[in-house]
C-alpha positions as CSV (number, residue, x, y, z in Angstrom):
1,X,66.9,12.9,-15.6
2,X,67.4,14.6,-18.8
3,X,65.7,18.2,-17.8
4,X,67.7,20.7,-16.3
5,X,69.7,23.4,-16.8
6,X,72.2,21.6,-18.0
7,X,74.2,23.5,-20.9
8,X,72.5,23.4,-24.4
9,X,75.1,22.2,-27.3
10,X,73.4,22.7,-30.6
11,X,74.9,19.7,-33.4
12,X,76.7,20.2,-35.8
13,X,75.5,20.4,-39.1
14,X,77.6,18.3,-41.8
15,X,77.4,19.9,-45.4
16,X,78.8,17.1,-47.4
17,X,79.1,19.2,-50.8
18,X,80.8,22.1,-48.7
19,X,82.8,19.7,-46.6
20,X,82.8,21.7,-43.6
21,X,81.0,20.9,-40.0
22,X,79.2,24.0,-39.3
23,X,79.5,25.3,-35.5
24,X,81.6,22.2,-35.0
25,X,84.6,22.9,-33.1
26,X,87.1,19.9,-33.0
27,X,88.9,21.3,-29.9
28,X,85.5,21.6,-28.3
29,X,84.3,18.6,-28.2
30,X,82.7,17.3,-24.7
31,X,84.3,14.7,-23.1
32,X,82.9,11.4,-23.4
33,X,81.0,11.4,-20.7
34,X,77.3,9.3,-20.6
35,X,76.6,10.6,-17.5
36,X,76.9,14.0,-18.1
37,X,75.3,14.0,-21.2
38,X,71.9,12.4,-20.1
39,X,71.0,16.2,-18.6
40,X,71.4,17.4,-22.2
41,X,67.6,17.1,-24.3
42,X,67.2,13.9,-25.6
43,X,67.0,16.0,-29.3
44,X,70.2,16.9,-29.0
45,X,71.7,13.7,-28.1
46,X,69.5,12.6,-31.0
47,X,70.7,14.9,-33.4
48,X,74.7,14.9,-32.3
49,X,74.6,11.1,-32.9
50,X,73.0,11.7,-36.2
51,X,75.5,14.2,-37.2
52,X,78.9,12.4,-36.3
53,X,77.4,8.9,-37.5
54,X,76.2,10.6,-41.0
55,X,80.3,12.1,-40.9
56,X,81.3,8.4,-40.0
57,X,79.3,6.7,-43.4
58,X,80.1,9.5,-45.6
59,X,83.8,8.4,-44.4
60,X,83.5,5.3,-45.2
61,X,81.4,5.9,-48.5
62,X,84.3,7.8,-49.7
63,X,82.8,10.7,-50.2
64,X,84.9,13.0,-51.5
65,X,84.2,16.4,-49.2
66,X,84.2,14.2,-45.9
67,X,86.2,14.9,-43.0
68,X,87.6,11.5,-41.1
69,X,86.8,11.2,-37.7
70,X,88.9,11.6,-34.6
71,X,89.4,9.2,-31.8
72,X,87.7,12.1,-29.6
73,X,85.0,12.0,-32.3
74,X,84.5,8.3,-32.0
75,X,84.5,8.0,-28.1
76,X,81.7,10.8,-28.4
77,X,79.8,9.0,-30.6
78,X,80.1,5.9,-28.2
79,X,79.1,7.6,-25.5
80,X,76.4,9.3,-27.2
81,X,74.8,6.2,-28.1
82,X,75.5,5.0,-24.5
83,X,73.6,8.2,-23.0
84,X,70.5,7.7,-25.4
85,X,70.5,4.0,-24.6
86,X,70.3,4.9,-21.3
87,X,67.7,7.4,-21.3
88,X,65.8,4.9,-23.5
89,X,65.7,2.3,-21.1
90,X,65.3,4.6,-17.9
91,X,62.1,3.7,-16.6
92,X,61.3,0.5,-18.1
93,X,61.6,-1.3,-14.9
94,X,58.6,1.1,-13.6
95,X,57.1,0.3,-16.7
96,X,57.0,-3.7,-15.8
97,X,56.0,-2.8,-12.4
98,X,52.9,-0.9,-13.3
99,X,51.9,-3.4,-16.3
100,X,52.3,-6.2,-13.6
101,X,49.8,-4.6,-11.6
102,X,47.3,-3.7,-14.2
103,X,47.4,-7.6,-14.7
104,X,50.0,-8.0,-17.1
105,X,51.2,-11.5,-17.3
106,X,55.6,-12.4,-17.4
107,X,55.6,-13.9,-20.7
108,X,53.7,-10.4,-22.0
109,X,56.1,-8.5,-20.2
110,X,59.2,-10.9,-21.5
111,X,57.7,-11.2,-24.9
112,X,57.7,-6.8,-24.9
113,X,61.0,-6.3,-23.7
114,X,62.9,-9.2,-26.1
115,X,64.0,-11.7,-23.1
116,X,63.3,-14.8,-21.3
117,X,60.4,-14.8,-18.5
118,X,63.2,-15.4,-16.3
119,X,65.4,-13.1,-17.4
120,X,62.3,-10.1,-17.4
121,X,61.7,-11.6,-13.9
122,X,65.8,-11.8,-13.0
123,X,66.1,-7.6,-14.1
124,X,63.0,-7.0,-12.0
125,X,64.0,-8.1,-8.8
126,X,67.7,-6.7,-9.5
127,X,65.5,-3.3,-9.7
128,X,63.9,-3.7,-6.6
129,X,67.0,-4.8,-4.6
130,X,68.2,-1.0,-6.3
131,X,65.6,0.9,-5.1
132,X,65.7,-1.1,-2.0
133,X,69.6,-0.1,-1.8
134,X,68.5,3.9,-2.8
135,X,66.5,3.6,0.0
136,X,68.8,2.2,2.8
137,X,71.5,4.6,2.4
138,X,69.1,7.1,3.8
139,X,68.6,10.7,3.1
140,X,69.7,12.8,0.7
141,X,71.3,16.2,2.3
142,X,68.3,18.0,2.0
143,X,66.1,14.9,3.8
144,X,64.8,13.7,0.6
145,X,64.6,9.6,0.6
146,X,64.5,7.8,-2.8
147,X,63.7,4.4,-3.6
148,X,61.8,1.7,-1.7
149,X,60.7,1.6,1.8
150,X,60.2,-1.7,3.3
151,X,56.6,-1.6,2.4
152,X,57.0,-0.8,-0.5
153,X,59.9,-2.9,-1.4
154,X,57.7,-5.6,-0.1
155,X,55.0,-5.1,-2.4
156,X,56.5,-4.9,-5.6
157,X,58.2,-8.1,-4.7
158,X,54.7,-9.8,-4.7
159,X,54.4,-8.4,-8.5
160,X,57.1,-10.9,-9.1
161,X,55.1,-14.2,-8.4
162,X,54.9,-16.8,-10.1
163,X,58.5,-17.2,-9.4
164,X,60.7,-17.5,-12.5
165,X,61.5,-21.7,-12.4
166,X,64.7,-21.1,-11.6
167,X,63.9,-19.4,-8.3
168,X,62.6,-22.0,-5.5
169,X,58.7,-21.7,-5.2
């Protein structure tokens, strides 16, 4: 997900007393793109956000040396925070699968993840109909299949039960 050979884009540094954005090149910033910048490391995503939010406050602070943002700047920063959101979250729903079976009960699992039992129960079964989705479109060109096969789709819906009360028993 976020391994690869994906480009490496080292942040900017900000140097408030110099007012300058070292190695930052207004004309060269990325396009706003979450997609594309989960294959960056998550450092870096890290970091960038860091640097253009610190640029942001000390903006709004009114310091003295800083340099306003740009809309370009702002819809980076957006979909920065929107890539590491992402790749936060990626794998959470394997997460609630593999506490379920270690006997993990929903209002754990809801009470971990800040929701309603139904709602933890609701994002689980949209994940399954995902994988189940991944899996029925069928191979990828090289013959690799992801997501859930019908067993397996089948057994991960048994990690739901109980059923959440607003599904029929």
């Amino acid at each position: 997900m976020m391994h690869g050979s994906a480009p490496h884009h080292d942040p900017p540094a900000f140097d408030l007393e110099g007012g300058d954005i070292r190695g930052y090149d207004e004309g060269a910033i990325p396009e706003p793109d979450p997609e594309l910048l989960l294959n960056a490391p998550f450092s870096s995503l890290v970091a960038s956000e860091a640097q253009l939010s610190h640029r942001a406050y000390a903006v709004r602070s009114g310091h003295p040396y800083a340099s306003r943002l740009t809309a370009e700047d702002f819809l980076y920063l957006m979909a920065l925070r929107t890539a590491i959101s992402r790749a936060l979250n990626w794998g959470s729903q394997a997460d609630v699968r593999d506490a379920r079976e270690v006997g993990a009960d929903w209002s754990a699992i809801a009470t971990a993840r800040g929701v309603t039992v139904d709602r933890a129960q609701a994002e689980f079964v949209h994940w399954i109909d995902a994988q189940a989705a991944l899996w029925d479109s069928g191979p990828t060109p090289s013959g690799v299949r992801f997501g859930f096969s019908l067993s397996e789709r089948a057994s991960v819906r048994s990690l739901v039960r109980p059923p959440c009360s607003s599904m029929p028993a």
